[in-house]
N, CA, C and O of each residue as an XYZ file, in Angstrom:
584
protein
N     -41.575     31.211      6.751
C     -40.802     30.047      6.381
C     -41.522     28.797      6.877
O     -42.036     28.876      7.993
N     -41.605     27.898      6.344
C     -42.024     26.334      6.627
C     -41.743     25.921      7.436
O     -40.556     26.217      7.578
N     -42.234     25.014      8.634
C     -40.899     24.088      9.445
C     -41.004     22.792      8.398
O     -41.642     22.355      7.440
N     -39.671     22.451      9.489
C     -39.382     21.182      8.697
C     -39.067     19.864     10.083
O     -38.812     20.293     11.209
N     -39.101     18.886      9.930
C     -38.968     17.931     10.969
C     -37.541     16.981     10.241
O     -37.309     16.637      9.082
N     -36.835     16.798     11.449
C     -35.739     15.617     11.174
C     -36.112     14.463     12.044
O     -36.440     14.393     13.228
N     -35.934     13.420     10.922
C     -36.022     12.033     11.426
C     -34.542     11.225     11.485
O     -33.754     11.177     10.540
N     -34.393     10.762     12.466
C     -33.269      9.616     12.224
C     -33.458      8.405     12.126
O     -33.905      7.721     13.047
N     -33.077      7.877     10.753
C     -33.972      6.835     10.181
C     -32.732      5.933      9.691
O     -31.631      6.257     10.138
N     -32.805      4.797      8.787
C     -31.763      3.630      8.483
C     -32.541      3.605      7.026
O     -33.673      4.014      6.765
N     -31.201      2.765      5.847
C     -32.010      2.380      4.882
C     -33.354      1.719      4.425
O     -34.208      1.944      3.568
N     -33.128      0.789      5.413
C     -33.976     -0.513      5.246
C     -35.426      0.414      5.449
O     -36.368      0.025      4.759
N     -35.694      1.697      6.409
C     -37.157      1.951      6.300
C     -37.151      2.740      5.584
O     -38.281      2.900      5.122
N     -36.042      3.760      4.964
C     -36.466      5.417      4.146
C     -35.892      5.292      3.028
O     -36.306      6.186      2.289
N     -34.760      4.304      2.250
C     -34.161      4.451      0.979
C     -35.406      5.251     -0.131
O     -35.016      6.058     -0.976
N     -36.501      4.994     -0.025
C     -37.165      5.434     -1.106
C     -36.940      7.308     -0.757
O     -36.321      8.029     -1.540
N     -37.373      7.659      0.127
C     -37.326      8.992      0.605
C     -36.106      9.983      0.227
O     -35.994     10.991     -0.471
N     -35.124      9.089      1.143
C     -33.735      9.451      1.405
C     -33.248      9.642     -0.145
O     -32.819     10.735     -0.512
N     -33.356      8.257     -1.252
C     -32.841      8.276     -2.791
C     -33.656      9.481     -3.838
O     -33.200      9.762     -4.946
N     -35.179     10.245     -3.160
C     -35.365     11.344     -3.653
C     -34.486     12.302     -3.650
O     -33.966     12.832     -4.632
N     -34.331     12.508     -2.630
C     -33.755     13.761     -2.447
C     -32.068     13.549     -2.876
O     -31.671     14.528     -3.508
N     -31.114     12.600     -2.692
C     -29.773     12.344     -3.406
C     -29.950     12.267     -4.767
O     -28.983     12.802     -5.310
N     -30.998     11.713     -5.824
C     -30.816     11.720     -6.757
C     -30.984     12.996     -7.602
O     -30.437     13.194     -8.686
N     -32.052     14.070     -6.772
C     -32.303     15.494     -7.318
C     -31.086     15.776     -7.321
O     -30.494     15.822     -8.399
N     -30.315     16.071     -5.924
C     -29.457     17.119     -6.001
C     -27.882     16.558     -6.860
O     -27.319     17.241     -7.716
N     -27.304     14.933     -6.295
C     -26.373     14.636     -6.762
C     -26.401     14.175     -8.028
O     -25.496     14.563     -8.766
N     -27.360     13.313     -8.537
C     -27.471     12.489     -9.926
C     -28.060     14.180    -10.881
O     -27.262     14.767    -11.613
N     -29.129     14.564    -10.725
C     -29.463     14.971    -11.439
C     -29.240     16.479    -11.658
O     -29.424     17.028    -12.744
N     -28.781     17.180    -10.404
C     -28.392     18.479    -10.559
C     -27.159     18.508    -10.595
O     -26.674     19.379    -11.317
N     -26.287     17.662     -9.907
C     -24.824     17.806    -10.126
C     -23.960     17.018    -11.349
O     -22.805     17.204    -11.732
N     -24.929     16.123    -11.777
C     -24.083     15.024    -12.722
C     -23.258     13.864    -12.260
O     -22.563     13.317    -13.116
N     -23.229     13.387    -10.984
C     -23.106     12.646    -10.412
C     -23.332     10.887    -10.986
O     -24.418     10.315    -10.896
N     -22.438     10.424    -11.398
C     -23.290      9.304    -11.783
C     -23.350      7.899    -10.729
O     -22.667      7.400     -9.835
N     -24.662      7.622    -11.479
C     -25.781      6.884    -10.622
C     -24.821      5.947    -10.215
O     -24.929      5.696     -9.014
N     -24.078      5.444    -10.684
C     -22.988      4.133    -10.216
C     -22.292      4.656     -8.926
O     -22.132      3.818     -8.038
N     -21.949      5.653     -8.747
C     -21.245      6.722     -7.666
C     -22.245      6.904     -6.700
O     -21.848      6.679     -5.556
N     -23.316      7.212     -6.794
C     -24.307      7.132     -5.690
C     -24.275      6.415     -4.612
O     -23.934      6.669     -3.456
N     -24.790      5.213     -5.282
C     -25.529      4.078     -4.268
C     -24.120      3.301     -4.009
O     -23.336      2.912     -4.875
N     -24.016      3.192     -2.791
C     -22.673      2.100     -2.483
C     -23.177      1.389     -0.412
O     -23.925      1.741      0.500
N     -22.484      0.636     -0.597
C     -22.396      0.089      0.694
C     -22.971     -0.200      1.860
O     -23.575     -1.076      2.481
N     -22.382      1.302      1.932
C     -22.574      2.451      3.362
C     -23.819      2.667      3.963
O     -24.047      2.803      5.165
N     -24.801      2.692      2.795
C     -26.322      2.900      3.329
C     -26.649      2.092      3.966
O     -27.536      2.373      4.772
N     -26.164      0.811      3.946
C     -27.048     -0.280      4.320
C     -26.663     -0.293      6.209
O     -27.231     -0.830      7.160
N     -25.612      0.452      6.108
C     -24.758      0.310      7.550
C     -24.736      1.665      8.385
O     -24.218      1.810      9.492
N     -25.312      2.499      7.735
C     -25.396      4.182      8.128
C     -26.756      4.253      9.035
O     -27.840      3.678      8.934
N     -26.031      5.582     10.331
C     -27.548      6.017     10.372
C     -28.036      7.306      9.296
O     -27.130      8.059      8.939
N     -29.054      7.503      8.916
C     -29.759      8.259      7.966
C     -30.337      9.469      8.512
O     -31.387      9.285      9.129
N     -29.914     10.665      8.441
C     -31.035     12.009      8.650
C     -31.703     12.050      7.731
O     -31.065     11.982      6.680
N     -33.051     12.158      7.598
C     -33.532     12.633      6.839
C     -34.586     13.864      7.148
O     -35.427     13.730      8.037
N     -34.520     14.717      6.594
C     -35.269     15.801      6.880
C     -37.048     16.578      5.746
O     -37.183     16.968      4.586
N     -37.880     16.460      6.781
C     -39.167     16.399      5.714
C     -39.770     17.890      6.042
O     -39.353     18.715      6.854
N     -40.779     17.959      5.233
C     -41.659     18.952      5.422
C     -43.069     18.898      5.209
O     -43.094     18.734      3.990
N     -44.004     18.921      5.502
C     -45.419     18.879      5.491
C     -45.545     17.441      5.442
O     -45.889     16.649      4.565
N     -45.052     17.304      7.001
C     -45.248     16.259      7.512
C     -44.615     14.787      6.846
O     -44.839     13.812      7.563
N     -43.932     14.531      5.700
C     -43.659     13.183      4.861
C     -43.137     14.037      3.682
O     -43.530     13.285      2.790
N     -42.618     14.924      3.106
C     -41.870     15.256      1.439
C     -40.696     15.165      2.208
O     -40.522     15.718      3.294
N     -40.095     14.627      1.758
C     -38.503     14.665      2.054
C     -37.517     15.932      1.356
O     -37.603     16.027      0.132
N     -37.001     16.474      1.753
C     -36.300     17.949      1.327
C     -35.188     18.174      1.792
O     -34.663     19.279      1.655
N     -34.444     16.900      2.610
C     -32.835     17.094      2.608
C     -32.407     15.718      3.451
O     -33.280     15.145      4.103
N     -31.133     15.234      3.425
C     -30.633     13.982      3.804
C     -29.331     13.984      4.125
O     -28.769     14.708      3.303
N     -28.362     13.441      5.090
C     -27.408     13.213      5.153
C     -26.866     11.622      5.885
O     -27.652     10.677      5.804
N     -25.964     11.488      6.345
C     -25.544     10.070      6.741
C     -24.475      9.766      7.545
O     -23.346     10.074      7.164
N     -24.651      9.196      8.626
C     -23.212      8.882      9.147
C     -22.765      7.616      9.371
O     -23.574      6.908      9.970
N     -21.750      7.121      9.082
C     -21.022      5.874      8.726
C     -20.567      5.368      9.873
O     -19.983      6.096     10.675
N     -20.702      4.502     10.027
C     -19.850      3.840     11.698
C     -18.845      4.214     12.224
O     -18.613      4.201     13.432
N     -18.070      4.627     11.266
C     -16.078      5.290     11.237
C     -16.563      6.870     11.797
O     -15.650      7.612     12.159
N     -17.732      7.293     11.856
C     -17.371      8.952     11.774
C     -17.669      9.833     10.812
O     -17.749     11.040     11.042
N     -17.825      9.401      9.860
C     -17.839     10.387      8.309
C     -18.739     10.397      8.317
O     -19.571      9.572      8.696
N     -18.849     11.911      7.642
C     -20.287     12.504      7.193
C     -20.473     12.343      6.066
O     -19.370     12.452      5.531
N     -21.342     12.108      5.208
C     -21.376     12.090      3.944
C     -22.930     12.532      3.882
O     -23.740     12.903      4.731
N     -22.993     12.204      1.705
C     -24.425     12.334      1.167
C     -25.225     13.431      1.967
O     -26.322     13.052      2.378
N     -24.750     15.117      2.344
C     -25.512     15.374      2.418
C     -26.357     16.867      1.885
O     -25.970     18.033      1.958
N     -27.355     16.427      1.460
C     -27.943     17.621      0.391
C     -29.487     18.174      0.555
O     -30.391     17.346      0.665
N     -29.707     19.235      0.566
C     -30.619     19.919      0.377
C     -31.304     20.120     -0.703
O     -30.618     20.609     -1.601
N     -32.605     19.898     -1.021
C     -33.546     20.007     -2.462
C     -33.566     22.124     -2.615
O     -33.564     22.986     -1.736
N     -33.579     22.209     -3.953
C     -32.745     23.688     -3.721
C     -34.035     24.384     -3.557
O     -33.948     25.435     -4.192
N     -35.040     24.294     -3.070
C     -36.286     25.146     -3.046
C     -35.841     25.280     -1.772
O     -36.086     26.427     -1.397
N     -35.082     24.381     -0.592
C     -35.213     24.704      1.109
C     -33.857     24.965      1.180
O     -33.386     24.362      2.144
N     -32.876     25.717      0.470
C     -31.473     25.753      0.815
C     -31.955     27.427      1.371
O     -32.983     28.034      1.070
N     -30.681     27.934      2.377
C     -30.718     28.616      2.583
C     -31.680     29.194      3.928
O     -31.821     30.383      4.217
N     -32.195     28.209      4.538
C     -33.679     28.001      5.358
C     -33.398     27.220      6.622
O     -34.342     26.777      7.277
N     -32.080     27.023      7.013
C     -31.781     26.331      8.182
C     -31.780     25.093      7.924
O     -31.410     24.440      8.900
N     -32.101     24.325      6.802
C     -31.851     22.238      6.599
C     -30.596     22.101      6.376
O     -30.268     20.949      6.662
N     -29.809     22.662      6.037
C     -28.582     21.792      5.921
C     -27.558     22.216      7.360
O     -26.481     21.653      7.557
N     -28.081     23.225      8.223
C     -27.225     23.719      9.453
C     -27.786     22.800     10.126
O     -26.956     22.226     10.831
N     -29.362     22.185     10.288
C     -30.241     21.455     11.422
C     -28.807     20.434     10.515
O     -27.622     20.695     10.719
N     -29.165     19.576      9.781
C     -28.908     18.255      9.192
C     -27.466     18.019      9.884
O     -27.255     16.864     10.254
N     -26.522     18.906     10.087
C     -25.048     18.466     10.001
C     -25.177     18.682     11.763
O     -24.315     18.040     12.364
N     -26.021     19.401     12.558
C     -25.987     19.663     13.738
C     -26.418     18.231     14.362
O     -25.706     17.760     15.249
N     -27.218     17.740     14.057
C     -27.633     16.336     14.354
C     -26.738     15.173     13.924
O     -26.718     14.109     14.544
N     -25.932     15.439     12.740
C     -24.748     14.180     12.676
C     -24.272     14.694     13.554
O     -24.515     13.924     14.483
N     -23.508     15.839     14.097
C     -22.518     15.919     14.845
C     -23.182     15.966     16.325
O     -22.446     16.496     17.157
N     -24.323     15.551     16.766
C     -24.725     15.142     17.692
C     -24.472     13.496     17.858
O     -23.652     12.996     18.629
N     -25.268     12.849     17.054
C     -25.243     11.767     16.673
C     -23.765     10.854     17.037
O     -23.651      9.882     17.783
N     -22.510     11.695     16.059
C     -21.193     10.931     15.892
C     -20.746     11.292     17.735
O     -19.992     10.617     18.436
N     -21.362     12.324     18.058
C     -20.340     12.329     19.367
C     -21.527     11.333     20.593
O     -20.952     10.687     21.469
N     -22.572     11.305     20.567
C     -23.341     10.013     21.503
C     -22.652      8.767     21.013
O     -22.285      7.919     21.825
N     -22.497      8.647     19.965
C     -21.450      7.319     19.257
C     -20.111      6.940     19.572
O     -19.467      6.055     19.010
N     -19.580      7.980     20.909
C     -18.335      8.290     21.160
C     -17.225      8.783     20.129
O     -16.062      8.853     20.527
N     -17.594      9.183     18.609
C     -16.719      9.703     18.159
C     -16.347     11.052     18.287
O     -17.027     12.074     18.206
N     -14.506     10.787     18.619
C     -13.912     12.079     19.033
C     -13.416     13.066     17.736
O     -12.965     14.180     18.002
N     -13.485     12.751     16.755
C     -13.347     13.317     15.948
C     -14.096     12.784     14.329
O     -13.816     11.753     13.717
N     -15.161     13.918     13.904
C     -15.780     13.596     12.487
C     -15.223     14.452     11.036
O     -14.803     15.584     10.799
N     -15.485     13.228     10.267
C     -14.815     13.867      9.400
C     -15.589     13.489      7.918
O     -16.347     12.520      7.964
N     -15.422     14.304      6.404
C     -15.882     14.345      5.406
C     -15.464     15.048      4.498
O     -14.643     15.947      4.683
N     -16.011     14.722      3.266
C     -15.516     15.252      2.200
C     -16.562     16.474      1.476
O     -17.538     16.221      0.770
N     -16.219     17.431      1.743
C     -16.843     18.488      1.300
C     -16.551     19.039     -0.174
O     -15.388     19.362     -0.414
N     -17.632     19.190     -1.304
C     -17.301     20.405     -2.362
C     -16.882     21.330     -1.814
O     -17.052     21.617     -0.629
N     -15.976     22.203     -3.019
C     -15.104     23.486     -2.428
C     -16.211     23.951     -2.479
O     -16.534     24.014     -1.293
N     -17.144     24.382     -3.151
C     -18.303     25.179     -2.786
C     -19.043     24.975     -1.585
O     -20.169     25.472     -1.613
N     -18.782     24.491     -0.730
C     -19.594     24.264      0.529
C     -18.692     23.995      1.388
O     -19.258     23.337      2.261
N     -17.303     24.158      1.722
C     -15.887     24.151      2.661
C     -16.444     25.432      3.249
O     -16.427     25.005      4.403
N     -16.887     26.565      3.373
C     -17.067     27.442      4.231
C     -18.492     27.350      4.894
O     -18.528     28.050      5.906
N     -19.481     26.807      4.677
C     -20.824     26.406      5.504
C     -19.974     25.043      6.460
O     -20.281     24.944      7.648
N     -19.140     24.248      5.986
C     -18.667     23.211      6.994
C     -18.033     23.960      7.926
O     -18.194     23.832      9.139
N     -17.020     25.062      7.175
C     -15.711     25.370      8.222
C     -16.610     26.534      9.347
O     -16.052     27.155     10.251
N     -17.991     26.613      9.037
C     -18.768     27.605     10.674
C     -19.408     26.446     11.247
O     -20.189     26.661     12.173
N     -19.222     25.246     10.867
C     -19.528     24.716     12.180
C     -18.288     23.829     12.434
O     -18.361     22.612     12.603
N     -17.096     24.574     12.446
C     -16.007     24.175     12.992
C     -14.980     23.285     12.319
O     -13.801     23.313     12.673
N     -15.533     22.297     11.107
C     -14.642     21.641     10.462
C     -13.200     22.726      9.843
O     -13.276     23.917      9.541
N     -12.155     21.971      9.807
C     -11.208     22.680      9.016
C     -10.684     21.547      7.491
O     -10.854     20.386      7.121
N     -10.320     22.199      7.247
C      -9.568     21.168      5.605
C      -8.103     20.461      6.156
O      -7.335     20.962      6.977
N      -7.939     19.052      5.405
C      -7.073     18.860      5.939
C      -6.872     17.901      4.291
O      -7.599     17.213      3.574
N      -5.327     18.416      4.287
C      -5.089     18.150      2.503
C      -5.458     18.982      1.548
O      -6.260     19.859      1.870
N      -5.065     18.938      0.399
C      -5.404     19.620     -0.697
C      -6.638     18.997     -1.614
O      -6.839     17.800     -1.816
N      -7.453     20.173     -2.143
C      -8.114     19.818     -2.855
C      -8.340     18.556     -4.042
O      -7.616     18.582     -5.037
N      -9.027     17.828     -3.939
C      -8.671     17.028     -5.199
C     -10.538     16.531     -5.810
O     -11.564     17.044     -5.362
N     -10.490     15.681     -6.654
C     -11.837     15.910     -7.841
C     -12.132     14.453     -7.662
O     -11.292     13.555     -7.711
N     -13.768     14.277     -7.392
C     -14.694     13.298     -6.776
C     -15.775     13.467     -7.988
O     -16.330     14.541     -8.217
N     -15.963     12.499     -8.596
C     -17.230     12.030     -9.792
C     -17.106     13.772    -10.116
O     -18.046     14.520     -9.847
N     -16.157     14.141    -10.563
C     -15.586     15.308    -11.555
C     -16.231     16.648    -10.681
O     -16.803     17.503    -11.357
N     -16.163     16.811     -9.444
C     -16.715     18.185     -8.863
C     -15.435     18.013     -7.755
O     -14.935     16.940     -7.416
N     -15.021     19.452     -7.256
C     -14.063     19.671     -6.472
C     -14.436     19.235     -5.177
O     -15.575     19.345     -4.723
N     -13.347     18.678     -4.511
C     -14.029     18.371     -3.153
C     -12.283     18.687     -1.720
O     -11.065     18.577     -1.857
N     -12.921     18.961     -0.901
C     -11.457     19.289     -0.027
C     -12.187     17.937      1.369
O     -13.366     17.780      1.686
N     -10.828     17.123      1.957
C     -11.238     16.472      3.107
C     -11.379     17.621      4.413
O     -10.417     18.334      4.700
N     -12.399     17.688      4.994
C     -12.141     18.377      6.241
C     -12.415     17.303      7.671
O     -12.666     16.103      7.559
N     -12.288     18.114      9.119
C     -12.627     17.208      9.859
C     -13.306     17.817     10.909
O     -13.684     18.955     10.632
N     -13.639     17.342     12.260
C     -13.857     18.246     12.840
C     -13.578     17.681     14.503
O     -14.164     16.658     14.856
N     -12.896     18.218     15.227
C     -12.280     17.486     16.811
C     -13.199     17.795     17.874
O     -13.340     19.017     17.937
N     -13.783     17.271     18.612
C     -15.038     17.438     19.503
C     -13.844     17.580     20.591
O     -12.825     16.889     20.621
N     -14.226     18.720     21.557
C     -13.131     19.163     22.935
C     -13.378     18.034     23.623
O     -14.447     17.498     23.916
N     -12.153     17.707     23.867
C     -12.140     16.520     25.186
C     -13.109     16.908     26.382
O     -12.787     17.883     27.061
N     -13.818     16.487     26.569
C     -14.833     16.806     27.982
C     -14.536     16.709     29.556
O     -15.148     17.055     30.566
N     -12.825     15.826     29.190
C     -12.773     15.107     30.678
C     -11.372     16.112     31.336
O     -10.903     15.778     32.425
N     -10.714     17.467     30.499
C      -9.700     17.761     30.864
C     -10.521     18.853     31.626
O      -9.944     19.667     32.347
């Protein structure tokens, strides 16, 4: 298997990188449209991005000032290979040095059980995001101080 390196990076230096790899998997493999993509958040997020041979970018995710995880996807040649377990292990590093006590996101139902082993649970019922199923989950970091 390949390694792969994670960077924690911001728009302003990786959008080109980071918008590879979201537009494979969300715009162009999921149908996602491009208007739904790009919003806000990037400009105010920190950025994982995850490469391989040294600079190809091959997976990305994001965390928002509030806590939420979002945008995050694997190019499907490295799924299955440890990038999307590294990727969400490092937001949830990340959100808790940030002092957040609890993170949270919106997961496809197809991917609610890779969230719910690293502890997220669903909270609400399913409902439909740029036409693909998605459930809110969250996830409560143990109080450290009891």
């Amino acid at each position: 298997m390949a390694a792969f390196t994670l960077l924690e990076t911001d728009w302003a230096h990786d959008a080109q990188r980071l918008s590879v790899v979201r537009r494979a998997v969300f715009i162009d493999e999921q149908g996602v449209p491009e208007a739904l993509e790009w919003d806000a958040h990037d400009a105010h997020s920190l950025h994982l991005l995850a490469i391989a041979d040294g600079a190809v970018p091959i997976g990305c995710a994001r965390l928002l000032p509030d806590g939420h995880v979002g945008r995050m996807a694997v190019l499907p040649d490295w799924r299955g290979r440890g990038v999307g377990q590294a990727l969400l292990a490092a937001a949830l590093q990340a959100a808790q040095a940030r002092g957040h006590a609890t993170v949270r996101l919106s997961a496809q139902t197809h991917a609610a059980g890779f969230y719910a082993r690293a502890g997220f649970v669903a909270v609400g019922e399913e409902y439909e995001e740029a036409g693909i199923p998605h459930v809110s989950m969250q996830k409560i970091f143990a109080d450290r101080n009891r």
